[in-house]
Residue frames as qw, qx, qy, qz and C-alpha x, y, z in Angstrom:
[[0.195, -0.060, 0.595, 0.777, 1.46, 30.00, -19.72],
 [0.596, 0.513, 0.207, -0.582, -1.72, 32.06, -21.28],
 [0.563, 0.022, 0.716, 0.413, -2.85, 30.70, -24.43],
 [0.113, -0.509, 0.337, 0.784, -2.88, 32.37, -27.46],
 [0.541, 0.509, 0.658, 0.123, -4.82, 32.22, -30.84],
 [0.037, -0.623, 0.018, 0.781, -3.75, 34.52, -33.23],
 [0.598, 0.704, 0.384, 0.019, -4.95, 35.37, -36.80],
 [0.273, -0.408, 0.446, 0.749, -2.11, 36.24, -39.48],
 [0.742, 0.583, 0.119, -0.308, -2.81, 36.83, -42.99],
 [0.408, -0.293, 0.754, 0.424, -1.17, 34.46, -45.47],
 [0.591, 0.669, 0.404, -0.201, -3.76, 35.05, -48.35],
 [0.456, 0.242, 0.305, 0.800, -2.31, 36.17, -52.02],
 [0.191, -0.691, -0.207, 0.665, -2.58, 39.66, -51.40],
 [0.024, -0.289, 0.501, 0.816, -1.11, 40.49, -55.09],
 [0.094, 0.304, 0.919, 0.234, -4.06, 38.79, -56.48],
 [0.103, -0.787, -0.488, 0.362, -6.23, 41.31, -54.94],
 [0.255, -0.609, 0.185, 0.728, -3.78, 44.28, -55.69],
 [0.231, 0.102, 0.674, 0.694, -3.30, 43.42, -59.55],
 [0.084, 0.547, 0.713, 0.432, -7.09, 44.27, -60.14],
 [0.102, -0.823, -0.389, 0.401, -6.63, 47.90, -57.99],
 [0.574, 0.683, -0.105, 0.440, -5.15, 50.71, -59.23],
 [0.493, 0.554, -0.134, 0.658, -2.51, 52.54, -57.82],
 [0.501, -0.441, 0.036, -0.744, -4.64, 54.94, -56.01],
 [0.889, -0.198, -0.322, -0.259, -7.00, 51.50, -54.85],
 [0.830, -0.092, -0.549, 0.034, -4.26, 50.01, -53.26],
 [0.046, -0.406, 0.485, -0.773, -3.75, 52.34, -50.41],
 [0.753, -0.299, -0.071, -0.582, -7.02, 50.86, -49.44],
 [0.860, -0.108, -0.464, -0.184, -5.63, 47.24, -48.51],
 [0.249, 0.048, -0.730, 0.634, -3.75, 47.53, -45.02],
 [0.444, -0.078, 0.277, -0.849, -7.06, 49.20, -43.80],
 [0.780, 0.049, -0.290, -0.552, -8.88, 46.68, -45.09],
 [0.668, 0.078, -0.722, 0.160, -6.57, 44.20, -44.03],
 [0.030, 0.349, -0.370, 0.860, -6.84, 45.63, -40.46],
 [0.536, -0.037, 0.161, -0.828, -10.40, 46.04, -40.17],
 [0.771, 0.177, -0.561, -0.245, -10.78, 42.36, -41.42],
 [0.615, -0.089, -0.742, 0.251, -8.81, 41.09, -38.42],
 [0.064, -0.035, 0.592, -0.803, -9.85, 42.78, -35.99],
 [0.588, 0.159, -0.565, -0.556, -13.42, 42.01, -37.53],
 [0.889, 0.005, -0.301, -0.346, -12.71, 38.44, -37.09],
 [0.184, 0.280, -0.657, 0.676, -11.16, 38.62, -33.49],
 [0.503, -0.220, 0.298, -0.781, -14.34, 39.72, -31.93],
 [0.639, 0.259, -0.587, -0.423, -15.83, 36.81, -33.75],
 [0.628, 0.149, -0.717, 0.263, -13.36, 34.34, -32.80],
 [0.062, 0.208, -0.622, 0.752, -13.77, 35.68, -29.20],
 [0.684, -0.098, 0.127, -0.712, -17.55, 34.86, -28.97],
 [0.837, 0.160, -0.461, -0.249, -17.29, 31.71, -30.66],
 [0.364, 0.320, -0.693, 0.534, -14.52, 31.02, -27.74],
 [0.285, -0.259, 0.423, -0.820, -16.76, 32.06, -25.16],
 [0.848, 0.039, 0.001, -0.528, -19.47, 29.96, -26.17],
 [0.797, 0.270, -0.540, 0.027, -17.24, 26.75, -26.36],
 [0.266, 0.349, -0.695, 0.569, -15.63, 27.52, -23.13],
 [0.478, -0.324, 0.191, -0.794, -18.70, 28.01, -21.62],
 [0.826, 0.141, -0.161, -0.521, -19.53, 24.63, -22.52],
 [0.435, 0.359, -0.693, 0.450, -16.09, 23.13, -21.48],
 [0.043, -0.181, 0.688, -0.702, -15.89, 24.46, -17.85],
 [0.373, -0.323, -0.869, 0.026, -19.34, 24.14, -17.47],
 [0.132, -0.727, -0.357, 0.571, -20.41, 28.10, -16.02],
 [0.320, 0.848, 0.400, 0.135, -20.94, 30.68, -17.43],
 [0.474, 0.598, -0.055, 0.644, -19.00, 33.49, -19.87],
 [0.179, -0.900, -0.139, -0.373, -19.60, 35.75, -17.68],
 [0.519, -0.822, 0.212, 0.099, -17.28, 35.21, -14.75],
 [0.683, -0.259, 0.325, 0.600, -14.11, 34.63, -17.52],
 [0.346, 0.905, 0.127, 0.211, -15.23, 37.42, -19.84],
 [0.109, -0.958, 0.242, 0.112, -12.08, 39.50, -18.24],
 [0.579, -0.484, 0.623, 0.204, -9.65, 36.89, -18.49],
 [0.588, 0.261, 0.578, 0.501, -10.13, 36.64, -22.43],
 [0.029, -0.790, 0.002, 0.613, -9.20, 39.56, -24.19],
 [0.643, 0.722, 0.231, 0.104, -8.45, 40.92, -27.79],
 [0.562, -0.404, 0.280, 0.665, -5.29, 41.99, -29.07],
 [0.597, 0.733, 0.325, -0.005, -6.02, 44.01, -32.31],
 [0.646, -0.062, 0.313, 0.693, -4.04, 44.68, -35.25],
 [0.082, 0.868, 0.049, -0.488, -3.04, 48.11, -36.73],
 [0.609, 0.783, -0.049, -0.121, -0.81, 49.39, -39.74],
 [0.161, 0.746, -0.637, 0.112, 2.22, 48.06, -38.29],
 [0.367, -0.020, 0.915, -0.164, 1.27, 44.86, -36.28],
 [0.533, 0.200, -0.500, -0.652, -0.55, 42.84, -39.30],
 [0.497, -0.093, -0.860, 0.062, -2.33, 40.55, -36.79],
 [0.642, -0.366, 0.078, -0.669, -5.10, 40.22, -34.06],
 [0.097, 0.209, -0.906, 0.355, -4.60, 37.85, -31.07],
 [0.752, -0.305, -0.455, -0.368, -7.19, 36.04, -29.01],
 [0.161, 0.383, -0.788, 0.455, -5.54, 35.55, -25.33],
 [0.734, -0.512, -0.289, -0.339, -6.50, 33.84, -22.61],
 [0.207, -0.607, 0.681, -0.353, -4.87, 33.98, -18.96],
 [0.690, 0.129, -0.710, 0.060, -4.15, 30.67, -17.50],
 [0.226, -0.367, 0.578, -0.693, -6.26, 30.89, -14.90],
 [0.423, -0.189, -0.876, 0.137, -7.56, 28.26, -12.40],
 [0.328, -0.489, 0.061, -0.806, -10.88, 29.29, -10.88],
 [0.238, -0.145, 0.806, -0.523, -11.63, 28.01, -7.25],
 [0.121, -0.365, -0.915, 0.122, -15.10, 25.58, -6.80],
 [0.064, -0.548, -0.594, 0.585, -16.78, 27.79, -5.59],
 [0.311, 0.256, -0.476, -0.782, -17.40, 29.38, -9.01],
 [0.160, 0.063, -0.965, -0.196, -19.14, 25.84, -9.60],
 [0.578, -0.495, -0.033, -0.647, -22.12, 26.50, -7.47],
 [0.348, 0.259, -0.848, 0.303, -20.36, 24.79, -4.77],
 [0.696, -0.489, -0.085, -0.519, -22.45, 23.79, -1.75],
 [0.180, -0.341, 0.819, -0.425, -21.41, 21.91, 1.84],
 [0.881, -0.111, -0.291, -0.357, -22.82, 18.58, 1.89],
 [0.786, -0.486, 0.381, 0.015, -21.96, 15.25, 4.49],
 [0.838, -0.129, 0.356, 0.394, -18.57, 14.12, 3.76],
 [0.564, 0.122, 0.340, 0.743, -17.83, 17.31, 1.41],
 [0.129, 0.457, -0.196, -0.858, -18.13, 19.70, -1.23],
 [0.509, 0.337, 0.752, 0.251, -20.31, 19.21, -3.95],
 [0.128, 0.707, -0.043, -0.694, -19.88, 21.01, -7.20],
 [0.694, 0.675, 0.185, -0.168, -20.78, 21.53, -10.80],
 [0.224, -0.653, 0.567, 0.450, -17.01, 21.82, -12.28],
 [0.070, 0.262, -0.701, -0.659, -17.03, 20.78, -16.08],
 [0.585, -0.079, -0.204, -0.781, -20.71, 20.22, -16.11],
 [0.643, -0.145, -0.745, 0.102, -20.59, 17.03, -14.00],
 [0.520, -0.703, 0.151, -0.462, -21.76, 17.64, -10.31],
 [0.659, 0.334, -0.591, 0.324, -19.03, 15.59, -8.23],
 [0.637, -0.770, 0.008, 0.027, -18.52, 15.05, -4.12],
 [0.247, 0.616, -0.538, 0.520, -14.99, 16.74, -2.93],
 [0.776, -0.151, -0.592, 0.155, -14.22, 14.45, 0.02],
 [0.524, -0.620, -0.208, 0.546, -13.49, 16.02, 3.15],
 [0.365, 0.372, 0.203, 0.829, -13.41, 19.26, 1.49],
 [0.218, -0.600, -0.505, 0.581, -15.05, 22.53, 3.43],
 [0.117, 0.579, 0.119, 0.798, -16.00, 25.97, 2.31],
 [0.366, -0.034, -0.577, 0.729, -15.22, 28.00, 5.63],
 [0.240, 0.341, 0.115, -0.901, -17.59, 31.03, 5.24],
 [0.537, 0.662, 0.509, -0.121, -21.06, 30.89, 3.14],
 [0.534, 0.834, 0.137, 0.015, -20.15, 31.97, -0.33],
 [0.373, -0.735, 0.517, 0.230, -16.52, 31.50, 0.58],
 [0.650, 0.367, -0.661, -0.077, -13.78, 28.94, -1.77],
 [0.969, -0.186, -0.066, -0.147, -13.79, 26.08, -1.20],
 [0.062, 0.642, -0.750, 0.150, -10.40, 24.23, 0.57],
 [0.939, -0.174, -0.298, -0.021, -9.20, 20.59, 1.57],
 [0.496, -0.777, 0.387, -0.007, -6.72, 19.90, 4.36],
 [0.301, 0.681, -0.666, -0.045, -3.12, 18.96, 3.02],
 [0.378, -0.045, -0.896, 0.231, -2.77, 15.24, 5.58],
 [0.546, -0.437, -0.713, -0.055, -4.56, 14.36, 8.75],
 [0.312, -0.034, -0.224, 0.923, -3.18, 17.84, 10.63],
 [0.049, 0.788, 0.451, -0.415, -5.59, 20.88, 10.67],
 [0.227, 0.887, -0.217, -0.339, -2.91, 22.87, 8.78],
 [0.012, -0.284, 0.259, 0.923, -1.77, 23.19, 6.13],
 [0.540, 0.553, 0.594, -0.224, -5.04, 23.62, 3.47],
 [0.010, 0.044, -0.495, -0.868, -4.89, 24.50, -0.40],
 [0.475, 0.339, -0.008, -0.812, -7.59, 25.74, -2.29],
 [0.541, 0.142, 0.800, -0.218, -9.60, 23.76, -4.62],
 [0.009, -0.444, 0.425, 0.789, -9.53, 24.34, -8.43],
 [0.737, 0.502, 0.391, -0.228, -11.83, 23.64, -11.64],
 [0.762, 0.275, 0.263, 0.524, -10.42, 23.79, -14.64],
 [0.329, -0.438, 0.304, 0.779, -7.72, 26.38, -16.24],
 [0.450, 0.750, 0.288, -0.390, -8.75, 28.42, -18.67],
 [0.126, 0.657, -0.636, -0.385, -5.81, 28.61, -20.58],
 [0.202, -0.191, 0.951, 0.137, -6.06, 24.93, -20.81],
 [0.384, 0.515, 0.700, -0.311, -9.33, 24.69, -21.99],
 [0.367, 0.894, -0.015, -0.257, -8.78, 27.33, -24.58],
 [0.141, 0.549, -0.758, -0.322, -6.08, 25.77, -25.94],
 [0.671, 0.193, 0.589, -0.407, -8.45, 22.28, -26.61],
 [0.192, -0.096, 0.647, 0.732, -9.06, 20.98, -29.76],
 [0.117, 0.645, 0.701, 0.280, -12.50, 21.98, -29.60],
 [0.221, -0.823, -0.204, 0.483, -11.95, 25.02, -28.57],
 [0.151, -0.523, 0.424, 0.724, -9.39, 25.90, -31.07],
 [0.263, 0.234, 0.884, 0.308, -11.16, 23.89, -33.68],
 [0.098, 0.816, 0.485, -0.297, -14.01, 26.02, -33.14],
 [0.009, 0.886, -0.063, -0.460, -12.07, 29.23, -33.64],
 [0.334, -0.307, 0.605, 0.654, -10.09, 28.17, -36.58],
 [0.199, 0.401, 0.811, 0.377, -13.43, 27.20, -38.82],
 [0.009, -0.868, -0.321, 0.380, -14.70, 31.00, -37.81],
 [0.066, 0.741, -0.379, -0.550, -11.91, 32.74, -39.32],
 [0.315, -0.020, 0.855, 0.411, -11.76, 30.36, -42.22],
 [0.113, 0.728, 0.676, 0.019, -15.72, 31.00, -42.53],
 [0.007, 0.893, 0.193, -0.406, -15.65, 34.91, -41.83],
 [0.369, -0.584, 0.303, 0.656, -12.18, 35.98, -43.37],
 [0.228, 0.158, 0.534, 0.799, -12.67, 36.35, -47.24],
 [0.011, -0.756, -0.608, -0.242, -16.30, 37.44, -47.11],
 [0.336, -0.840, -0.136, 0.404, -14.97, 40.24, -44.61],
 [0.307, -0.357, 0.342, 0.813, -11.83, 41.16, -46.20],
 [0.129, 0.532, 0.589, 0.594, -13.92, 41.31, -49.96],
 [0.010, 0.866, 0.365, 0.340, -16.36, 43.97, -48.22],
 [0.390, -0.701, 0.070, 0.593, -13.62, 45.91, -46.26],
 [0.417, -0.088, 0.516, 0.743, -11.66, 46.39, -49.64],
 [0.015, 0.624, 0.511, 0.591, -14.90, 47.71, -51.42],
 [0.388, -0.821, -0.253, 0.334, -15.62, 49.84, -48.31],
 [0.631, -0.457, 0.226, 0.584, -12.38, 50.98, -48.30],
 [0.436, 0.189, 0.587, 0.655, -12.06, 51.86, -52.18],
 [0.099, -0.758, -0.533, -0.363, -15.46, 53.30, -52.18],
 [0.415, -0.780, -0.372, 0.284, -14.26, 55.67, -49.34],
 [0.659, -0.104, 0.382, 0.639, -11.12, 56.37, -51.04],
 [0.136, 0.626, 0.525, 0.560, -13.51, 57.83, -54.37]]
């Protein structure tokens, strides 16, 4: 299951309207628009930088696996996704040591018992019983699962709380002023 973070608007909208005119209020789906999408990107840094800090490596090798959903004049809403993916050890700055694997996996360096990484710069694997075969991979954490967190989400909820009126106020004058 990816996890999801999406931004709706449930503001009073009429509140806004009452003081446009007519004209003016063509201006507030754009505005509403540009607002969440706006304060997606946001939310998607502020993610990055929390996750980073979770797993314990860097944005850089889940930058693809969180993505943006943006909203238009018919979908009034902007996602945040993340796949629910489990990246091997060997992301971790794994490394062959006696009696294992040792890797960095939520910022804690850790010995993987009788674990192996076959090939230099290969993933890392442990052997299923006392057999040769079978072997499974070796996993760090799940990104989906991490990004659903409550610091993670915590994070990204007090962004769009923080960002969303100040944005929407200067989209709507944008907007108006563009309008003129």
């Amino acid at each position: 299951m990816a996890g999801n973070f999406g931004i709706k608007v449930k503001s009073n909208i009429k509140d806004v309207s009452r003081t446009l005119s007519r004209f003016q209020k063509r201006a507030i789906p754009k505005a509403i628009v540009s607002t969440l999408n706006q304060v997606a990107k946001e939310t998607n840094t502020v993610a990055k930088k929390e996750l980073t800090k979770a797993m314990g490596f860097s944005a850089k090798n889940f930058k693809a696996d969180l993505t943006i959903r943006k909203a238009n004049k018919n979908k009034l809403y902007s996602e945040v996704r993340a796949k629910n993916r489990a990246y091997n050890l060997s992301r971790f700055g794994a490394k062959q040591a006696k009696g294992g694997v040792k890797a960095k996996a939520w910022g804690v360096r850790k010995l993987y018992k009788g674990a192996f990484i076959p090939r230099p710069g290969g993933a890392v694997f442990a052997r299923e019983g006392a057999s040769r075969f079978p072997i499974r991979a070796l996993t760090g954490p799940r990104l989906g699962k991490e990004f659903q967190s409550e610091t993670v989400n915590g994070a990204m909820n007090r962004k769009v709380r923080e960002r969303f009126t100040p944005l929407f106020n200067r989209n709507i004058s944008f907007h108006v002023a563009k309008l003129k």
